[in-house]
C-alpha positions as CSV (number, residue, x, y, z in Angstrom):
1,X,1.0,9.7,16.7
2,X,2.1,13.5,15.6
3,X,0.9,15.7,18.8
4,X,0.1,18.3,16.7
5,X,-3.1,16.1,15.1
6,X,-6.1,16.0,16.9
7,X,-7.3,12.8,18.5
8,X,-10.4,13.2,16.1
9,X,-8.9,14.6,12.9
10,X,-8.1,12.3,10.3
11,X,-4.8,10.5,9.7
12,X,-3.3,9.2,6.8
13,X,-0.9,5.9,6.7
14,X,1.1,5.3,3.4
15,X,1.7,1.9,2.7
16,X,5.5,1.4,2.5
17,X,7.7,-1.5,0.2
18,X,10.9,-2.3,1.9
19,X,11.7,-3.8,-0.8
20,X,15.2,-1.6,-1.5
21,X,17.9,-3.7,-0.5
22,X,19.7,-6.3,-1.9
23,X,18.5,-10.0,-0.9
24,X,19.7,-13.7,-1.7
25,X,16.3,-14.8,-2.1
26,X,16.2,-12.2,-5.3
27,X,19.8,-12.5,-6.0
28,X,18.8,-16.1,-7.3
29,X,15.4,-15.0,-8.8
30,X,16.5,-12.3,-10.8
31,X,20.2,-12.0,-10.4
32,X,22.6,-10.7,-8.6
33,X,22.2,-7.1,-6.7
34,X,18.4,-6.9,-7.7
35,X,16.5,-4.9,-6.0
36,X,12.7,-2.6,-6.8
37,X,15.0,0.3,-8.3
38,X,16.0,-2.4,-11.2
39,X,12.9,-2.6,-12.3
40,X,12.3,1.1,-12.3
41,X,15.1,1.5,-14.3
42,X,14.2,-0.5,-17.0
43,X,10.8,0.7,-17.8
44,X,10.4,2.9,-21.1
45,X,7.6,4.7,-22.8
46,X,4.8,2.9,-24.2
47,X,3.1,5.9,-25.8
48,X,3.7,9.7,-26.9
49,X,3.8,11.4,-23.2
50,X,3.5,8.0,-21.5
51,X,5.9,9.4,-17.9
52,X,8.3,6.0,-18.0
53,X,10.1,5.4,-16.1
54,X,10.0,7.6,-13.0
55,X,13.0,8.7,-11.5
56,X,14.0,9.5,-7.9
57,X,14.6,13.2,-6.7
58,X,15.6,14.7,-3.6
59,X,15.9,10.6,-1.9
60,X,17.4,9.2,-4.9
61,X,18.3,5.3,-5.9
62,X,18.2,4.7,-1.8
63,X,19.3,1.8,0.2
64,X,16.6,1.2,2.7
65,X,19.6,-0.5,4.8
66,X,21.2,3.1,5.4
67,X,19.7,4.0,9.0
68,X,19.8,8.1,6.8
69,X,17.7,6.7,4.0
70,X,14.9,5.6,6.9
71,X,15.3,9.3,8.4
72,X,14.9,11.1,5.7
73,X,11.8,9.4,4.8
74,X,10.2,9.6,8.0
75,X,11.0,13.2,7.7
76,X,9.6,14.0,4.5
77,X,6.7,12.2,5.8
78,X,6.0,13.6,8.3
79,X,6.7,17.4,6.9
80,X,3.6,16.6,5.1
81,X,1.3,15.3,7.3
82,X,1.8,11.4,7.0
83,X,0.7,9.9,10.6
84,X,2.7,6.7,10.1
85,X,4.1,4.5,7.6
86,X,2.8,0.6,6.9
87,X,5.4,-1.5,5.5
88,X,5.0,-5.0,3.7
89,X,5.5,-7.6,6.0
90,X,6.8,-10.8,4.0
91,X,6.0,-14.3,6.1
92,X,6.4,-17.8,4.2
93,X,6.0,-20.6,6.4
94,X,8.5,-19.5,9.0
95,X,10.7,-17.5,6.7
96,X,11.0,-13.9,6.5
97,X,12.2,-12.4,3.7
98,X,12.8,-8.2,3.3
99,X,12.7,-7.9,7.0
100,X,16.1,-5.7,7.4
101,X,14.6,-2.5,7.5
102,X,12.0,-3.1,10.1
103,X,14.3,-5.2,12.0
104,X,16.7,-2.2,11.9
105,X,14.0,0.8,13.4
106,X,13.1,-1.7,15.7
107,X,17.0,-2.3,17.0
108,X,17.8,1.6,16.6
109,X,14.7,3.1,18.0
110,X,15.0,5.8,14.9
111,X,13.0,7.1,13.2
112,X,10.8,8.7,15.8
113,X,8.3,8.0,13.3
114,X,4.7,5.6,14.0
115,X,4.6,2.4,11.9
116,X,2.6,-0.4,11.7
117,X,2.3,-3.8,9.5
118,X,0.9,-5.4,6.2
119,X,1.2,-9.2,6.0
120,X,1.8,-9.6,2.1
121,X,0.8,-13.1,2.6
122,X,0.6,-14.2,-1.2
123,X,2.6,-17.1,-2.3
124,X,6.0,-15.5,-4.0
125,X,5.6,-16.5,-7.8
126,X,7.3,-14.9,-11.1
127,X,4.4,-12.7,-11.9
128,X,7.0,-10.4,-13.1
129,X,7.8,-11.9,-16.0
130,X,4.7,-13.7,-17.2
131,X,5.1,-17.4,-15.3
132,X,2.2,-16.5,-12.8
133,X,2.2,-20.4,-11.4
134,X,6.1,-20.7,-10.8
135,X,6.3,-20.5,-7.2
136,X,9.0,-19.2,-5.6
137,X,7.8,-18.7,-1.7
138,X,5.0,-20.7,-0.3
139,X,2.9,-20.2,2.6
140,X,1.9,-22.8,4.9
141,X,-0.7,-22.0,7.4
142,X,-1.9,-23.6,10.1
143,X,-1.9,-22.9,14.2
144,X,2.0,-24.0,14.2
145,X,2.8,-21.1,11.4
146,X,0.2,-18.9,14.1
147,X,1.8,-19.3,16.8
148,X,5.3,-19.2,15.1
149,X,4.1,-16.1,12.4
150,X,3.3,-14.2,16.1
151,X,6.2,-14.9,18.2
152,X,8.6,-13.6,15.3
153,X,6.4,-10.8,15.3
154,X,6.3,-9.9,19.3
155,X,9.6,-7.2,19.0
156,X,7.8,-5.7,16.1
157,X,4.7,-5.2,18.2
158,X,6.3,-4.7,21.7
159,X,8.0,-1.2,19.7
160,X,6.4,1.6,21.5
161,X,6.5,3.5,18.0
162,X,4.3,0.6,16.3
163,X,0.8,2.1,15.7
164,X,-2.3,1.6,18.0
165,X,-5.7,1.9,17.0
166,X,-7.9,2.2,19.9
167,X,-5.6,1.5,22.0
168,X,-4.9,-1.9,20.4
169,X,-2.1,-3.3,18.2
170,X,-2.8,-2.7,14.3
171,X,-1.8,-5.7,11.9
172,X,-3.1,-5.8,8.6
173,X,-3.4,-8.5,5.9
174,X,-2.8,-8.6,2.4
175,X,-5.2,-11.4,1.1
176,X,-7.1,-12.7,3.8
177,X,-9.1,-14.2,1.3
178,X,-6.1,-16.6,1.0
179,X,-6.2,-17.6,4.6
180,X,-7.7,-21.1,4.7
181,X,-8.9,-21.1,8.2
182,X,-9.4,-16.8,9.0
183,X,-11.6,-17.0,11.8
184,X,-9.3,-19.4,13.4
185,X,-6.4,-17.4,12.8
186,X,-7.5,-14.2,13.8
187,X,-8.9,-16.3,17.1
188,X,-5.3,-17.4,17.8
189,X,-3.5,-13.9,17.2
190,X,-5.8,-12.5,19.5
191,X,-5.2,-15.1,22.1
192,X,-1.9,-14.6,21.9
193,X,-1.5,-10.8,21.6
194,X,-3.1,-11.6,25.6
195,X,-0.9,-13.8,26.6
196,X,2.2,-11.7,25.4
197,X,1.1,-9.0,27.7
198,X,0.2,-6.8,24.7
199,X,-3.8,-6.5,25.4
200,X,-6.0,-6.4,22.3
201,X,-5.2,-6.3,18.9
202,X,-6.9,-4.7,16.2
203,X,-7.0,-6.2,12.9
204,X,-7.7,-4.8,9.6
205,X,-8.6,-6.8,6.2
206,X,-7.2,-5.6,3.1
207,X,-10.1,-6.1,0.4
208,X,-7.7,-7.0,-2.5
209,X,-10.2,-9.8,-3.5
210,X,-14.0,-10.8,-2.0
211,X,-14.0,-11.6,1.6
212,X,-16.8,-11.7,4.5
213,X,-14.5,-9.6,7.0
214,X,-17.1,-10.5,9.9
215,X,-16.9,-14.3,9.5
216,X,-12.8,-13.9,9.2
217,X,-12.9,-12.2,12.7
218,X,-11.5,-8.6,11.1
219,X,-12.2,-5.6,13.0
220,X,-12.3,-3.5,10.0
221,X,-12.2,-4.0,6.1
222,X,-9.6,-1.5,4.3
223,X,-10.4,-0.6,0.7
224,X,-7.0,-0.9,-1.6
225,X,-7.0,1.1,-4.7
226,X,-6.8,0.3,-8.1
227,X,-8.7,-3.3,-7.0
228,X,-10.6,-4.5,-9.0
229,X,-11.3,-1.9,-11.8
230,X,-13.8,-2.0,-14.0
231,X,-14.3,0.9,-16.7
232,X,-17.6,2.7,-17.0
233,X,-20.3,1.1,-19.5
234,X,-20.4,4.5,-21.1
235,X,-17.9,6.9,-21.9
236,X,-17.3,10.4,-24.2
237,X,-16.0,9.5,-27.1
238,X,-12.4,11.7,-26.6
239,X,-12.1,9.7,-23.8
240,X,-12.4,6.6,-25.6
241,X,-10.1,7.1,-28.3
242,X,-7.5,8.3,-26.2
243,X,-7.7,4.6,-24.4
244,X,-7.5,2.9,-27.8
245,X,-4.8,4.9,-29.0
246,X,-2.6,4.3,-25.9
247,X,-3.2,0.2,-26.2
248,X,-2.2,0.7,-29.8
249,X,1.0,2.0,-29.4
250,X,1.6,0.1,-26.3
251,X,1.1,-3.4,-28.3
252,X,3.2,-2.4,-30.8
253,X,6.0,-1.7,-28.0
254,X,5.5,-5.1,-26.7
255,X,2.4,-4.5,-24.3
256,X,0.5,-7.1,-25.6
257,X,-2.2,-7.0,-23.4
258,X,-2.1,-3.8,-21.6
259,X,-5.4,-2.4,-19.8
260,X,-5.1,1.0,-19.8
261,X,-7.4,3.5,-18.2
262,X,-8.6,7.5,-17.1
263,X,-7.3,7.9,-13.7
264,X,-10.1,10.1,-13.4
265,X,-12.6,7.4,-13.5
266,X,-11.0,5.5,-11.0
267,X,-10.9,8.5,-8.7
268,X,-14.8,9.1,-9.2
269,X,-15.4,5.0,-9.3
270,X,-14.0,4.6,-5.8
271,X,-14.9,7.7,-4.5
272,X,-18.6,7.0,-4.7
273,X,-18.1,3.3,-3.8
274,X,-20.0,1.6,-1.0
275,X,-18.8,-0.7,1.4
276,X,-18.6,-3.9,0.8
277,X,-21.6,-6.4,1.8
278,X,-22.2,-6.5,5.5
279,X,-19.8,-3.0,6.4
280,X,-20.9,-0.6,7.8
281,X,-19.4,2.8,7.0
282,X,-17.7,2.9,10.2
283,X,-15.4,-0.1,9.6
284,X,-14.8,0.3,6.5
285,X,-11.0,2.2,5.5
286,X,-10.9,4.2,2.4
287,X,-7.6,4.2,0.5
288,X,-6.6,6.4,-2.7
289,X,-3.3,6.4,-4.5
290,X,-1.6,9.5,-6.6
291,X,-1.4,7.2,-9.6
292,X,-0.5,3.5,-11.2
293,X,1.0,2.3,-13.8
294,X,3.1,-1.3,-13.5
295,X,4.8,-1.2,-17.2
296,X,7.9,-1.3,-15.2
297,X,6.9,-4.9,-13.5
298,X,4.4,-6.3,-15.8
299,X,6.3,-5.6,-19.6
300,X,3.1,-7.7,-21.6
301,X,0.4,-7.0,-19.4
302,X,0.6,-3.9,-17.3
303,X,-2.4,-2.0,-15.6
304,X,-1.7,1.8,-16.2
305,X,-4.1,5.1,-15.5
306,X,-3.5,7.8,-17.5
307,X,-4.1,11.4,-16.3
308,X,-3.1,11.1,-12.7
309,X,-1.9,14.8,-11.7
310,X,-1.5,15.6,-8.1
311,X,-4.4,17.5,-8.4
312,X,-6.6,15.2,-9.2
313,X,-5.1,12.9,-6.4
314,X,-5.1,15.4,-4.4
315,X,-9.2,16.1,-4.9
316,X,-9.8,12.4,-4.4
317,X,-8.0,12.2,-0.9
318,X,-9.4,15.6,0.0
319,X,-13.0,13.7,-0.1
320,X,-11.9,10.6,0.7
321,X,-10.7,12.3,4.4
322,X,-14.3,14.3,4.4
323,X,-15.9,11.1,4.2
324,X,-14.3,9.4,7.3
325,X,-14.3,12.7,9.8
326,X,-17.9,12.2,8.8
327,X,-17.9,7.8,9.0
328,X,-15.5,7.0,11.4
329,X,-15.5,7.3,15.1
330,X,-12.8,9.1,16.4
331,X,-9.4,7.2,17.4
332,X,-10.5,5.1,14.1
333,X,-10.3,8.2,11.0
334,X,-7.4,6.3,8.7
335,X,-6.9,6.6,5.3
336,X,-4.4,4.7,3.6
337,X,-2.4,5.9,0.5
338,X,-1.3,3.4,-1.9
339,X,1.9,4.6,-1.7
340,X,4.6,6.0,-0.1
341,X,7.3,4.4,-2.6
342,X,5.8,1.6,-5.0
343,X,7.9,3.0,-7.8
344,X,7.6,-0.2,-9.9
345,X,4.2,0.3,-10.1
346,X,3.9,4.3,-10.8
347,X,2.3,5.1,-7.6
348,X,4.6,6.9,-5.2
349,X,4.8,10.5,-2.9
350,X,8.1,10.2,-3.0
351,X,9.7,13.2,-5.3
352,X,10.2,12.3,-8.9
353,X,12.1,14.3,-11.3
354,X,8.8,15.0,-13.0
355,X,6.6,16.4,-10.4
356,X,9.1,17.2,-7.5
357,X,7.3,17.4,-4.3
358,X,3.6,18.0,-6.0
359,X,2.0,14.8,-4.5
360,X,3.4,15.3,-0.8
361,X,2.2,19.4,-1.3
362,X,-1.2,17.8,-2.4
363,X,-1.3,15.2,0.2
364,X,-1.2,17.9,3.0
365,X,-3.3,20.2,1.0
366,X,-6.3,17.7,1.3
367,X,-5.4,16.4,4.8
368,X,-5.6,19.5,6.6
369,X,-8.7,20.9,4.0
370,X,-10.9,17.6,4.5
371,X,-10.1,18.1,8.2
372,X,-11.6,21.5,8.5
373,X,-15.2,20.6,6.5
374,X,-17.9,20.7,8.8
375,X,-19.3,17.1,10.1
């Protein structure tokens, strides 16, 4: 972890997509050279001042392959105050899939930068284009795919970059709701993060749908914004209209079904949240994000806030960091931001051409401000 942070000041992890390469497995799904940046490219306006598509800056169209792509991210990161990156971790059965980058810091031992894991473990279907039951990837747990899943995993985890959390191991998991045995599971990771020699490992439960994180055998639950969004009952009128209009021209453009929200109600929505059922507040993660909108993935049905400014981001993670130094023991104050480079989905610090390097000036901003509030 940076030196310069304080063992009990918090620490932000941005949740990283590797997905920025060219692979077979999406060569054949979506033809040939595909990779996030194709979707990017493609998106388009759905509404007067709708910001489609967003465009790199200073990193532009990158190739997460190039060992100075990886650099310079870790050093942007880390300029402003990023603790460590968590990258999408894809697992199907015994198959990776998107694993070259990770693979490659591991091999290289650069960047000097902390990192840690996300298993995405959903089935890989074409939700991109509307056939949401067409599998493409399937997962296949069981103790085999355990035992298997782990031992792929042991370089990964052996890494003496790879981030610790109380002196433990950190792996994360996407849906754990999707896990058909959890409790068994996160019995047999334990067992054998022992028997590897690695000591204790410390896992945390993304909360992407409903899920008793005690029964699973989760150490913590991690809160993923935008889940599960549901607009207020009552709402200003302005505000209202401005919703409506935006779905109006965005049907007429082809977005059927688009939901489109304020991205300041999500900010106060989550903000104020509780923990889930049988959390307490000191194992419970909080997570914000500078913004989403998935037009460029989803063309009939996207999900899109309107609003975001890094302002507004940057007050949400500003409180969001107050509320862990307050929550949290020390060696546990996280917050994840939802993310470092999900450009697809309109929800990135990376620079854009719009907003330069606003959200990563806003990012530290709150850091370092929600770090000095009194406790």
């Amino acid at each position: 972890m940076d030196p310069n942070i304080a063992n009990d000041d918090v620490k932000a992890i941005a949740i990283h997509l590797p997905q920025y390469h060219p692979v077979p497995e999406n060569d054949a799904w979506w033809g040939k050279g595909f990779t996030e940046w194709t979707n990017v490219t493609r998106a388009r306006p759905l509404f007067p001042r709708h910001p489609q598509p967003h465009l790199p800056a200073d990193l532009g169209f990158y190739d997460m392959r190039l060992p100075e792509t990886r650099d310079a991210q870790a050093a942007l990161a880390r300029e402003y105050g990023i603790s460590a990156f968590c990258y999408y971790h894809y697992w199907f059965g015994g198959k990776r899939i998107l694993e070259r980058p990770v693979n490659d810091i591991v091999a290289s031992g650069k960047p000097d930068f902390p990192f840690c894991l996300c298993w995405a473990n959903e089935n890989w279907t074409r939700t991109w284009d509307g056939q949401d039951t067409s599998v493409l990837l399937a997962q296949n747990y069981g103790p085999e795919d355990d035992a298997a899943h782990f031992a792929a995993l042991l370089p990964v985890f052996s890494d003496s970059r790879y981030l610790r959390v109380d002196g433990k191991i950190a792996f994360f998991v996407y849906r754990p709701d999707q896990l058909p045995d959890a409790r068994s599971t996160t019995d047999n990771w334990r067992d054998l993060a022992r028997k590897a020699g690695l000591g204790e490992i410390f896992l945390g439960a993304f909360m992407t749908s409903p899920f008793d994180m005690e029964a699973g055998g989760f150490d913590v639950a991690v809160e993923f914004a935008p889940n599960k969004y549901t607009a207020p009952s009552s709402t200003g009128i302005r505000r209202l209209l401005t919703r409506i209009w935006c779905r109006m021209f965005a049907r007429i453009r082809g977005a059927r079904q688009a939901a489109i929200h304020l991205y300041d109600d999500l900010a106060s929505s989550m903000a104020s949240s509780s923990p889930p059922t049988g959390v307490a507040p000191d194992r419970w993660l909080r997570c914000v994000t500078p913004g989403w909108d998935n037009s460029a993935r989803k063309k009939i049905r996207p999900l899109i806030f309107i609003g975001a400014t890094p302002e507004r981001y940057g007050r949400w993670l500003r409180e969001m960091v107050s509320w862990t130094r307050k929550n949290a023991p020390a060696g546990r104050r996280f917050v994840f931001i939802n993310a470092w480079n999900e450009w697809a989905e309109g929800n990135h610090l990376e620079p854009d051409q719009r907003t330069g390097h606003a959200n990563l000036k806003a990012t530290a901003q709150a850091i370092a401000d929600g770090n000095r509030e009194d406790i």
